[in-house]
N, C-alpha and C positions, 0 to 999 in steps of 0.2 A: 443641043443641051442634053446631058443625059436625063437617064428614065428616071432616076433619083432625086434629083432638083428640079424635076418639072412635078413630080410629086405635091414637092415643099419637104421633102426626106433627105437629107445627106449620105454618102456613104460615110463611114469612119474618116477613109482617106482620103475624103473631100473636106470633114471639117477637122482634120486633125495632122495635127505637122508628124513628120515619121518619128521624132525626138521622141512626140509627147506618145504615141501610140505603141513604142517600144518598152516607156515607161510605164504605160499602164499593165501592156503584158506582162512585165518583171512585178510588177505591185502584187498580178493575181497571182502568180505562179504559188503550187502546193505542192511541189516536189523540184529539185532540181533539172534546170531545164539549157540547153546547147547555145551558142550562138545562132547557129543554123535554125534551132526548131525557133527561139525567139523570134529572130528575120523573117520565117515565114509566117509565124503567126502576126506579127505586126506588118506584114505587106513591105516592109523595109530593106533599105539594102545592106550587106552584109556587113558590109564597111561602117555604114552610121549605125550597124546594133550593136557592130564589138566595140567602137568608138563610145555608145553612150550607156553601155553596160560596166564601162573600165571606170567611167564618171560616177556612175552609180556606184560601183564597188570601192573608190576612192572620198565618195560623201556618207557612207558607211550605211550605205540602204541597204546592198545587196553583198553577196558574200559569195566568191567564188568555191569551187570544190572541184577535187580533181577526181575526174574518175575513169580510171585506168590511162588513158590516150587523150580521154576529153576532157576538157575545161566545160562544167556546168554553172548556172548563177544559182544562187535562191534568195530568199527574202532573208534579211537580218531578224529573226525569230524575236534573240531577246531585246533587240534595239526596238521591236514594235511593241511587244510586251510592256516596254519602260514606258513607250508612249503612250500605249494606250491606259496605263494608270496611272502617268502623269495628265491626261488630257481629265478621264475622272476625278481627279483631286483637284483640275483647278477650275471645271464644269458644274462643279457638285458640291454642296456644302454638305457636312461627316453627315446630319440630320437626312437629309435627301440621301447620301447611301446606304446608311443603317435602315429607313426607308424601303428601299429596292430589295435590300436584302432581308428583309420581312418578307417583303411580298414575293419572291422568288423563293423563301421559303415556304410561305404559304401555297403557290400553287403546288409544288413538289409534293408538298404532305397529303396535299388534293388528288394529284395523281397517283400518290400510294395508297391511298383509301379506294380508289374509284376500281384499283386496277388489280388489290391485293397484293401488291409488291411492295419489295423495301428499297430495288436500288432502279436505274434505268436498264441495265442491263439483264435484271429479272424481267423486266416488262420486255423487254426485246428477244429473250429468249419465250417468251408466251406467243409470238409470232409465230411457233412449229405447232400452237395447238391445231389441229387439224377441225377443232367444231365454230373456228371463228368463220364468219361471215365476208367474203371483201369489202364491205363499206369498214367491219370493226378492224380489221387488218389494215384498211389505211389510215381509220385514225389514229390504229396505236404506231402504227411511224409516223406522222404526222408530230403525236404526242414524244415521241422517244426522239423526233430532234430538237424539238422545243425542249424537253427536257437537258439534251446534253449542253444546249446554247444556255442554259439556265446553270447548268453546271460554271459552263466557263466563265459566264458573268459573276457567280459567286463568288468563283477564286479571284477574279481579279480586282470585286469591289472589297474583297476581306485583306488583301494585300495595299488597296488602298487604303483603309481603314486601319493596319497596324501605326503605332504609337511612335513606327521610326521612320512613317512617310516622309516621303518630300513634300515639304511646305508647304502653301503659298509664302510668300514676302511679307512682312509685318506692312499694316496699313501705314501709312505714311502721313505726317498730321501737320 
């Protein structure tokens, strides 16, 4: 038995088919990435990653790119875009995200009060003050990625929120 399952720990490739471990590497990927480097990162063989990378790219998850010699994948950018403010719009009542986006604006104005800045990248450029301390150094990146995940959730719940969303479906009576 391996060291892993006598644990009660799985490896990846003990509880996971190579299909589903290929797709989850394409899901992470943040840059465009090979057949080859996908294969190795998902422990797969080469054959079922370009096999179920062409599947992926033909169910409109993933998008190929050619660069130079190589065939690269990446993630379909704006098809998750779409989804993930269609998943907000049909998770969220408009009340609940006008909501969130109070309060993501209220921390924001908290951390420009706290920090003397007005945008996050004034706070990230205060990182070169040479009289911070390391503990205040790590909370201002701590604060400066929260800040920018605070950014992106704005725009996408304020895009949820324009007047020419997608729906829900009238209730049905």
């Amino acid at each position: 038995m391996p060291e892993s399952s006598r644990n009660g720990v799985q490896s990846w490739t003990e509880s996971m088919s190579a299909r589903d471990r290929i797709r989850a590497v394409a899901e992470s990927l943040r840059e465009p990435r090979s057949v080859n480097w996908i294969s190795e990162q998902a422990d797969a063989a080469w054959s079922t990653t370009n096999e179920e990378l062409q599947n992926l790219v033909d169910q409109g998850q993933l998008r190929r790119v050619e660069a130079g010699e190589t065939t690269r994948y990446q993630p379909d950018y704006t098809r998750l875009l779409f989804e993930e403010i269609r998943t907000l719009i049909e998770e969220n009542t408009r009340e609940e995200l006008r909501n969130e986006l109070a309060a993501i604006t209220e921390e924001i104005e908290e951390w420009q009060a706290t920090y003397d800045v007005e945008t996050c990248e004034a706070l990230e450029q205060s990182l070169a003050d040479g009289d911070l301390a390391s503990a205040e150094l790590r909370e201002r990146r701590d604060v400066i990625t929260r800040w920018e995940e605070n950014e992106g959730d704005r725009r996408l719940i304020k895009h949820a929120l324009e007047p020419t969303r997608m729906s829900k479906p009238p209730a049905t009576t």
